[in-house]
N, C-alpha and C positions, 0 to 999 in steps of 0.2 A: 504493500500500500504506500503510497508517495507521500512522504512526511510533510508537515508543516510548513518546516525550512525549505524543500524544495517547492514545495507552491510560492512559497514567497519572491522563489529568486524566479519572474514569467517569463516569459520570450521578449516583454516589451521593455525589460530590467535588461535583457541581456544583448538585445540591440542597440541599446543606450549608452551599455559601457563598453562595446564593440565598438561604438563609433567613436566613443573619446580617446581609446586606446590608439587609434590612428592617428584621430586628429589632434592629439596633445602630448609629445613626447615628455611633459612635466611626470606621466605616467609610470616612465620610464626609469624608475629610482632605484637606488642602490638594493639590491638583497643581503649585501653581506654590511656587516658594522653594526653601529648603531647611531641614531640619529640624537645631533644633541637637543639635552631640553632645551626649552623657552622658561628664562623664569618670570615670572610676573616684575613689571618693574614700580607698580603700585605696592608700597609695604604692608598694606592693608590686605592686598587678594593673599588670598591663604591655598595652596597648594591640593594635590591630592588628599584626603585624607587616610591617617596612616591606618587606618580599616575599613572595608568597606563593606556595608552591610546586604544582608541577603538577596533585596530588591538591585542591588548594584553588579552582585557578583551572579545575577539569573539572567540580566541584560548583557551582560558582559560576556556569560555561555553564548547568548543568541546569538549575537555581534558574531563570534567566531566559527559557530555553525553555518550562519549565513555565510560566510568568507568561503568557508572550505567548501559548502558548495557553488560558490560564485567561482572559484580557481577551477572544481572539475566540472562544470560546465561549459568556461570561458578553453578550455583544453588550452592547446599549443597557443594560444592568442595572449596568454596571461603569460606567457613565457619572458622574462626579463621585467616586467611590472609589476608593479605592488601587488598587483590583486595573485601573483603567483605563491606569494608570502603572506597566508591566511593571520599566523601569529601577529605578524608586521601590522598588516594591513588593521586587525584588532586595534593593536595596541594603540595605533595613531587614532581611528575612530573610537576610542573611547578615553583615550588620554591617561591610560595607564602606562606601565612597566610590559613586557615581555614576558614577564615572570609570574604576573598578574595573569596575564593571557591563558599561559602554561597550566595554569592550578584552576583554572574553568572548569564547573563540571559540565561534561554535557554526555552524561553515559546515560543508558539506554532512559526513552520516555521523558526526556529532560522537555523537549520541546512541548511536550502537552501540558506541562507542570502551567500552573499560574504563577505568575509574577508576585512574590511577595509583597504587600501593604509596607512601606515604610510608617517606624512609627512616630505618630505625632510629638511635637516636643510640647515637655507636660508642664504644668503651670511654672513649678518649680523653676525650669531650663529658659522659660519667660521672661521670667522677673530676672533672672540672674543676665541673662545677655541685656535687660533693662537697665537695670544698676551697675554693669561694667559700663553700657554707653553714657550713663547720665556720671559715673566717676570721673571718664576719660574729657567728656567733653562737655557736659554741665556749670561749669565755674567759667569757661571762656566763651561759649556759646549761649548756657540756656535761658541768662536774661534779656538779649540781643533777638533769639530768633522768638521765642514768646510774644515781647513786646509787638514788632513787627508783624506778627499775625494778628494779635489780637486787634492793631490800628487798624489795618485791613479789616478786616473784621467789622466794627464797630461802623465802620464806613459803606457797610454791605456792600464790600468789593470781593471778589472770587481773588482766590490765591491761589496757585500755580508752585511747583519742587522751581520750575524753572527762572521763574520770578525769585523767588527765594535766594535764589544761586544769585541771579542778578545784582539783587540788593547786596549782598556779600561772597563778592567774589573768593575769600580767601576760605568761606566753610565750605570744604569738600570732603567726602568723606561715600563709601559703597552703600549702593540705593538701599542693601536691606540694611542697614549701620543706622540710617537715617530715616528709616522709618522706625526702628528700635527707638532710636532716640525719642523721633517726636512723639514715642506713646509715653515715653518717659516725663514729654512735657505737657499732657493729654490732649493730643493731638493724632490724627492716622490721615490718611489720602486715598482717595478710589482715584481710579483711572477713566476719563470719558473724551474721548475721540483724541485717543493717544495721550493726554495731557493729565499729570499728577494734580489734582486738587485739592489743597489742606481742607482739613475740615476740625473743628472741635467736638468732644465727646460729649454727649447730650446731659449727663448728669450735669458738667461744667458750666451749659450754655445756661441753663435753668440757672443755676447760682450767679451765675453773671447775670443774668438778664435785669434785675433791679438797674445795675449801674447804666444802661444802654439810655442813650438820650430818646427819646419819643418821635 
């Protein structure tokens, strides 16, 4: 019976990468060595993490089941390109190790498996990425960007991450960093026609609402 992974990889996946293999000698990359990292040059992004949990390491199976039968598909065509180096080709599409790759399982029935639920991070894991962003960055920031909202605010004018940024060009910091924060300063953002929108926490808006001019 034709497994999962092989329905996946169709004739219109494999014409696809038939024709880039032609037309893109980029294709055409090394099989022996090893490619070096990239490291983030933000000191902020944080790297692989040193374990990866079950939901990551069932992706990370597929990932390589797909390869190897994308290489015995693609036959002699895969010959000198990435796609002939299943491990390789993993590694880079999922931005592990080799070695990561290697320790995949995908023994028999793997592909029918369901993908494990990652788990939620629990109140606890919250509050505590809350109070590292409001220690790190609380005393230099969090009378500055407050205030500025709240004038906004007060002004029934809509606030924008991007506005934000404007007003103070020098607070930069990773989009989820900064939304940590501003729960920190009761504060969260929805997203509507691309664009991050401050908004204040409804218990707060009620306690404020006395001071609000008429």
């Amino acid at each position: 019976m034709e497994s999962v992974i092989q329905k996946g990889v169709t004739s219109k996946t494999m014409s696809v990468v038939s024709s880039a293999i032609v037309g893109f000698e980029s294709f055409r990359a090394p099989t022996e060595g090893e490619y070096e990292p990239m490291h983030p040059s933000h000191p902020e992004v944080v790297g692989r993490p040193p374990k990866l949990d079950a939901q990551a390491k069932a992706i990370i199976g597929r990932v390589k089941m797909f390869s190897k039968e994308l290489k015995r598909q693609l036959g002699d065509e895969a010959r000198g390109t990435i796609f002939d180096v299943p491990a390789k080709l993993t590694a880079l599409a999922c931005g592990v190790s080799r070695s990561t790759v290697f320790t995949a399982d995908t023994s028999g029935g793997f592909a029918h498996k369901a993908i494990p639920r990652t788990r939620k991070a629990s109140t606890y894991d919250r509050k505590h990425r809350r109070n590292v962003a409001m220690r790190k960055y609380g005393e230099e920031w969090g009378d500055r960007v407050r205030h500025f909202i709240h004038d906004r605010l007060k002004q029934e004018q809509d606030i924008t991450i991007a506005q934000l940024g404007e007003a103070y060009p020098d607070f930069k910091m990773l989009i989820t960093t900064l939304h940590t924060f501003l729960k920190g300063l009761g504060f969260s953002y929805r997203i509507s026609k691309g664009q991050r929108f401050i908004f204040e926490r409804a218990d707060l808006v009620s306690k404020r609402a006395p001071t609000y001019p008429a």
